[in-house]
C-alpha atoms as an extended CHARMM CRD file, in Angstrom:
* protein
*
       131  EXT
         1         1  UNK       CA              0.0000000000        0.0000000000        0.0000000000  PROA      1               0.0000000000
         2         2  UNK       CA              1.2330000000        3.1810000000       -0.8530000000  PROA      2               0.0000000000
         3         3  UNK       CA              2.1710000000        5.3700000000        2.5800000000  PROA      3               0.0000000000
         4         4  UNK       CA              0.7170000000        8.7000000000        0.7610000000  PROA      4               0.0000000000
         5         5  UNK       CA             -2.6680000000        7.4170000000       -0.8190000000  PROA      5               0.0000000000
         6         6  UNK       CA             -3.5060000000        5.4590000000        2.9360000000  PROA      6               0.0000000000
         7         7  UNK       CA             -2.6050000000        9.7250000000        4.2960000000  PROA      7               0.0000000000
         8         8  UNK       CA             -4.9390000000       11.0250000000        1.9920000000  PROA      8               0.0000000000
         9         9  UNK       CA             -7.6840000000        8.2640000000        2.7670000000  PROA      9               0.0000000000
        10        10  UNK       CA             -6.9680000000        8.8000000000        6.8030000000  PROA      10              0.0000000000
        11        11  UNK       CA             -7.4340000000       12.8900000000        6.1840000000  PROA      11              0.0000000000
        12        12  UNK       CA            -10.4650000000       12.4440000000        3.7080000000  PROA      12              0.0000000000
        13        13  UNK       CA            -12.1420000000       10.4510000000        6.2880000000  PROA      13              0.0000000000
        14        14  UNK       CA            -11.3920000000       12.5320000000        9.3420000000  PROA      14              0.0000000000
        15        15  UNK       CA            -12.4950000000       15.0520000000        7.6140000000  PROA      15              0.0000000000
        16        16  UNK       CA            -15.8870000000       13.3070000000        6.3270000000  PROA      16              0.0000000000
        17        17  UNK       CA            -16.2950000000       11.6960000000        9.3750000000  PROA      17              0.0000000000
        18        18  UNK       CA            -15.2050000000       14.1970000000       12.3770000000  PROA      18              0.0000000000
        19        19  UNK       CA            -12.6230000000       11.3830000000       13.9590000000  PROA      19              0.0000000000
        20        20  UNK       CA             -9.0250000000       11.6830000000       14.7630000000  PROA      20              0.0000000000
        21        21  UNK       CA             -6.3160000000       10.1520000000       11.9800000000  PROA      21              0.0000000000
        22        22  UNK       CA             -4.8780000000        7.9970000000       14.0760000000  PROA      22              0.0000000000
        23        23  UNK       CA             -8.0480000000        6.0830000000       14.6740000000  PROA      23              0.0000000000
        24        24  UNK       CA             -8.5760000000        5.5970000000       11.0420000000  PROA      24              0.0000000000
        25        25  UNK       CA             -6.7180000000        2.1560000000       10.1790000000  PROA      25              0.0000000000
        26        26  UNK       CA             -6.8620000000        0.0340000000        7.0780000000  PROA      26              0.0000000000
        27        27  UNK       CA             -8.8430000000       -2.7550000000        9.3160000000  PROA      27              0.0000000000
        28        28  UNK       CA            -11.4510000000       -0.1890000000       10.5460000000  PROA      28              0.0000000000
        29        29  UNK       CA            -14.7320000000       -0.3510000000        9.3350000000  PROA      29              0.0000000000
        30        30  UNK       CA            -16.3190000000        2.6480000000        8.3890000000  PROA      30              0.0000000000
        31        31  UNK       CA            -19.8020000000        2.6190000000        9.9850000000  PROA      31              0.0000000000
        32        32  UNK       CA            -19.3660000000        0.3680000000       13.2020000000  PROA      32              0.0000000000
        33        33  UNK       CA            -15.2140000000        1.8150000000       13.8760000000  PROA      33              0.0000000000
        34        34  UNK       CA            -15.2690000000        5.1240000000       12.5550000000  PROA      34              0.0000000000
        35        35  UNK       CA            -19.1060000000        5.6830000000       13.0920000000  PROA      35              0.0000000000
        36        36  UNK       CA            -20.1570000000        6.3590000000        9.3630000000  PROA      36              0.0000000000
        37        37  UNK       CA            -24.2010000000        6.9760000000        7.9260000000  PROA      37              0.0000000000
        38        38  UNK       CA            -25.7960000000        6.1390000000        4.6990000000  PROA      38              0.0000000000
        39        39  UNK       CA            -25.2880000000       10.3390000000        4.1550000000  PROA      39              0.0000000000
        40        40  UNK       CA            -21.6790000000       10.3840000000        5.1240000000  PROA      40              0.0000000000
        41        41  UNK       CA            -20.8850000000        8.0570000000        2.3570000000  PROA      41              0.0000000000
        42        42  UNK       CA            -21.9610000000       10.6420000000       -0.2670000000  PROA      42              0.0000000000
        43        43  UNK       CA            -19.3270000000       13.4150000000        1.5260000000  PROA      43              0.0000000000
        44        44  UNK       CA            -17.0220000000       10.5150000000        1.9990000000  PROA      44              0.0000000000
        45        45  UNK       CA            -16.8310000000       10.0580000000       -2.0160000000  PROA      45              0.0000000000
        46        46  UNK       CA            -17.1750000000       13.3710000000       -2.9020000000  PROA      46              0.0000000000
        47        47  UNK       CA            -14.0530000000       14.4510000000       -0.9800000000  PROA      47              0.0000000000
        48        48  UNK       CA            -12.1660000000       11.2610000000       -2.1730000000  PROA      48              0.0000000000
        49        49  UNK       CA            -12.9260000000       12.7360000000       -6.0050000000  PROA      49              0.0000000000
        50        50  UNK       CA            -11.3740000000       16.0410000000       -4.5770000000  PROA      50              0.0000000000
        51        51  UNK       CA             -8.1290000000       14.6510000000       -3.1170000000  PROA      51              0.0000000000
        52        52  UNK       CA             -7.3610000000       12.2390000000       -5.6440000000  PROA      52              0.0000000000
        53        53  UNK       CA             -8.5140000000       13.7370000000       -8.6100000000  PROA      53              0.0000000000
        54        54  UNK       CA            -10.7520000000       11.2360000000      -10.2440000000  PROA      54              0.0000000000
        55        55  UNK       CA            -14.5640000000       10.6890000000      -10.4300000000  PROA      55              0.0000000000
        56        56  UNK       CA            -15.9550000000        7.9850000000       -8.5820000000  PROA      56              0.0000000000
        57        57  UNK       CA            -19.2950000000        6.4940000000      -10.8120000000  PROA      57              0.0000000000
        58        58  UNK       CA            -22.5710000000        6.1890000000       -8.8820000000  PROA      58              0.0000000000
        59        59  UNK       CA            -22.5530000000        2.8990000000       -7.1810000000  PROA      59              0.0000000000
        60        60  UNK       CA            -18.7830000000        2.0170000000       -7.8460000000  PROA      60              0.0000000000
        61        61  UNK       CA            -17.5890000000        1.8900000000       -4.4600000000  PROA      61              0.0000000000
        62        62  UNK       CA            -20.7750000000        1.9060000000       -2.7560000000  PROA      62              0.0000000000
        63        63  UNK       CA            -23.8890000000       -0.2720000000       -3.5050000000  PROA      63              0.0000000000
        64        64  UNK       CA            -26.5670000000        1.5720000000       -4.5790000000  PROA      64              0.0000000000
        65        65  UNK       CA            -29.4670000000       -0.0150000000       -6.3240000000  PROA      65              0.0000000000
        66        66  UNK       CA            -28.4110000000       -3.6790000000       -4.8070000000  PROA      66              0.0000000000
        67        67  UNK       CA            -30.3990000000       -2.8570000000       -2.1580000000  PROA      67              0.0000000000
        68        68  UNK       CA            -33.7090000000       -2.0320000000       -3.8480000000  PROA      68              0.0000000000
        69        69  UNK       CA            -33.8050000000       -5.3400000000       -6.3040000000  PROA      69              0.0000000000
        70        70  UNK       CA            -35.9770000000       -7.8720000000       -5.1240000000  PROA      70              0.0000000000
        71        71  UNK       CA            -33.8670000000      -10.4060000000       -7.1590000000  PROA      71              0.0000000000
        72        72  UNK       CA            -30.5740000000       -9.5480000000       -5.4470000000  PROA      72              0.0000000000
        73        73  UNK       CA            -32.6580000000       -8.9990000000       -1.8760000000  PROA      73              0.0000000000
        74        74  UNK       CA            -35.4680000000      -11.1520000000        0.2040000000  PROA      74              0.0000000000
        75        75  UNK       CA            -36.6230000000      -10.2320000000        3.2320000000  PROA      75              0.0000000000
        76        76  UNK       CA            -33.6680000000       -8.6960000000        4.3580000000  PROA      76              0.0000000000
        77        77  UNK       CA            -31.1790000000      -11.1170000000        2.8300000000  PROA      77              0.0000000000
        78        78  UNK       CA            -28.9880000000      -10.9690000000        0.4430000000  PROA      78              0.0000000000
        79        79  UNK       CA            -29.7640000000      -13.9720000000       -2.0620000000  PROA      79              0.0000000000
        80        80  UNK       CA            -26.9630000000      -15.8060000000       -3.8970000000  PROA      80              0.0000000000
        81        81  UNK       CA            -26.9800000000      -14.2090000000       -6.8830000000  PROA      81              0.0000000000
        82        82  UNK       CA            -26.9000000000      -10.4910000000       -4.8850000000  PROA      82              0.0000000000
        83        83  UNK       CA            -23.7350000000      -11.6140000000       -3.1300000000  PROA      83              0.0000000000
        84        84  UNK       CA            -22.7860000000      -12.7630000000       -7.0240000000  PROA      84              0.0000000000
        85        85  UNK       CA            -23.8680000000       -9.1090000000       -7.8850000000  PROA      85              0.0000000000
        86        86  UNK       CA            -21.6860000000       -7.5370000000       -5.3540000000  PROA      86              0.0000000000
        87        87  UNK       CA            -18.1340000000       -9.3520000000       -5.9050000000  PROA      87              0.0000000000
        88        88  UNK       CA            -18.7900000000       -8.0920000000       -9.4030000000  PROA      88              0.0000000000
        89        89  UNK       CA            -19.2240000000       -4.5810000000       -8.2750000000  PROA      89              0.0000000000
        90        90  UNK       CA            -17.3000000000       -4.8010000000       -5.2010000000  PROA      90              0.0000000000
        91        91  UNK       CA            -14.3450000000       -6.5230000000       -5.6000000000  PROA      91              0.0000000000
        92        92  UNK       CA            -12.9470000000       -5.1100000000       -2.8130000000  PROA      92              0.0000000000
        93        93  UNK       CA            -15.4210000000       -6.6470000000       -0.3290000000  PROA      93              0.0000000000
        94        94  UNK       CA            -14.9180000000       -8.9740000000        2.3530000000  PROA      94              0.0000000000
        95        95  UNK       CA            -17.6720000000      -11.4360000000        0.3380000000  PROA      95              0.0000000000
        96        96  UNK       CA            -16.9460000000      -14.2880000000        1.8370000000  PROA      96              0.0000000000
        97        97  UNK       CA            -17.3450000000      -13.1590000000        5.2730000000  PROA      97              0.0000000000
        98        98  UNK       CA            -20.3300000000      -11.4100000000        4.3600000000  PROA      98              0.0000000000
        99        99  UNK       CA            -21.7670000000      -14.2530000000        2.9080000000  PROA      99              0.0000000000
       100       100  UNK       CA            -21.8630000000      -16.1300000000        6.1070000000  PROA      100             0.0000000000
       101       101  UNK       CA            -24.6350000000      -14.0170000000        7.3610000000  PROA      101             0.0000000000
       102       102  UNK       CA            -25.8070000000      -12.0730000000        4.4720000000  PROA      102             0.0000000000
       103       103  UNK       CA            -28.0250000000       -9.8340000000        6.6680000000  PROA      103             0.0000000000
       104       104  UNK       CA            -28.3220000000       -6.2740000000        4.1760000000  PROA      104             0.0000000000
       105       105  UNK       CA            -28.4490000000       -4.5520000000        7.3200000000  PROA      105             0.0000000000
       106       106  UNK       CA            -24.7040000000       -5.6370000000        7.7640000000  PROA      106             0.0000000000
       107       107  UNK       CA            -23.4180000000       -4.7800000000        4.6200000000  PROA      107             0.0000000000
       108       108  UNK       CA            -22.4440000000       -1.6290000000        5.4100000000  PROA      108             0.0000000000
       109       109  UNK       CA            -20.0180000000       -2.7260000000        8.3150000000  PROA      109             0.0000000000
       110       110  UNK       CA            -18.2450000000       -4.2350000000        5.5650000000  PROA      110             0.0000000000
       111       111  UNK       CA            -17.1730000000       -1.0150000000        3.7400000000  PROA      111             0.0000000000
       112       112  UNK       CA            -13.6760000000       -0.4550000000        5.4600000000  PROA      112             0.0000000000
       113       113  UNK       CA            -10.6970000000        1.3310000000        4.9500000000  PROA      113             0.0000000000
       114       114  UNK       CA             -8.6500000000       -1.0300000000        3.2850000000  PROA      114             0.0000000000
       115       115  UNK       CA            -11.6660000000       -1.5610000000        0.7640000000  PROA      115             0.0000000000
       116       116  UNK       CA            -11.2590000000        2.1870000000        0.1360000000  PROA      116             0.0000000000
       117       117  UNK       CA             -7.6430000000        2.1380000000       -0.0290000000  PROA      117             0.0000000000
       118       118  UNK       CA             -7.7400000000       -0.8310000000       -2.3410000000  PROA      118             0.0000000000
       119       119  UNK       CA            -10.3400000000        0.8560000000       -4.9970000000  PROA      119             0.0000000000
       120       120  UNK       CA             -8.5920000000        4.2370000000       -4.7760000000  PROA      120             0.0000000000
       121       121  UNK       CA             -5.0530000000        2.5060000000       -5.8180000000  PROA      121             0.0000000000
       122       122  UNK       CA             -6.8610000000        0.1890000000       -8.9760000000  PROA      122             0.0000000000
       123       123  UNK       CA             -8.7350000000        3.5920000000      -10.3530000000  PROA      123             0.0000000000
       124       124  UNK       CA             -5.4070000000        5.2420000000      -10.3010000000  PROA      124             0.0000000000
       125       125  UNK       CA             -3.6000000000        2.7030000000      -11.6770000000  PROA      125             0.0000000000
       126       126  UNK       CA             -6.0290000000        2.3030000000      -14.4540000000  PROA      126             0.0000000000
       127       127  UNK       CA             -6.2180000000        6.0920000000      -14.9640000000  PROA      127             0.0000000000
       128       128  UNK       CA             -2.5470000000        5.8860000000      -15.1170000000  PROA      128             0.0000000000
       129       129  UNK       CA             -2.5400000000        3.3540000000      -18.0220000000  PROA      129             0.0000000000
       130       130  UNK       CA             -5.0470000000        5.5570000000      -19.9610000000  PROA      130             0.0000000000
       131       131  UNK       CA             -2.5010000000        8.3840000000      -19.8630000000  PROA      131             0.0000000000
């Protein structure tokens, strides 16, 4: 991982989020560790787009329609071809730990910090190879 995109993450976030740097880790999870809501995620990204430069897509770090198709979610669980759904869109994801207890109520306590750092590093890279 490189040192200054994990900085930029740790000052995005404690900025987004209100919470000192040095509690921000790559194993802290952004809603149960660092105390992140559904709303913060949309400051969370938009500041990431500032410091790094890039534009994020709707959806492409965090799940945003998954949650609202019957097909992917019943009653409250993620069925087998929404956790299919969200390795494809979230590669990043702790899936198979999710998948143990596919509860879409837990999702979110999925999203970490090393998920973010992860994404952020493959989007530059790639941006890098378009140059």
């Amino acid at each position: 991982m490189e040192n200054s995109v994990f900085e930029k993450i740790q000052e995005t976030l404690s900025g987004a989020l209100g919470v000192d740097k040095e509690d921000i880790q790559p194993a802290s999870s952004l809603t149960r560790d660092l105390g992140a809501e559904s709303i913060d995620f949309i400051d969370i990204i938009f500041r990431l787009e500032k410091a790094f430069e890039i534009k994020i897509p709707s959806g492409d770090l965090f799940p945003g329609n998954i949650l609202n198709d019957e097909r992917l979610v019943q009653n409250g669980i993620v069925t087998p071809a929404g956790l299919e759904e969200i390795k494809l869109k979230m590669p990043y994801l702790d899936v198979k730990t999710f998948s143990q207890d596919p509860k879409i109520s837990r999702l979110a306590e999925f999203f970490t910090v090393q998920m973010v750092i992860h994404y952020i590093e493959d989007r530059l890279a790639r941006d890098a190879q378009k140059i």
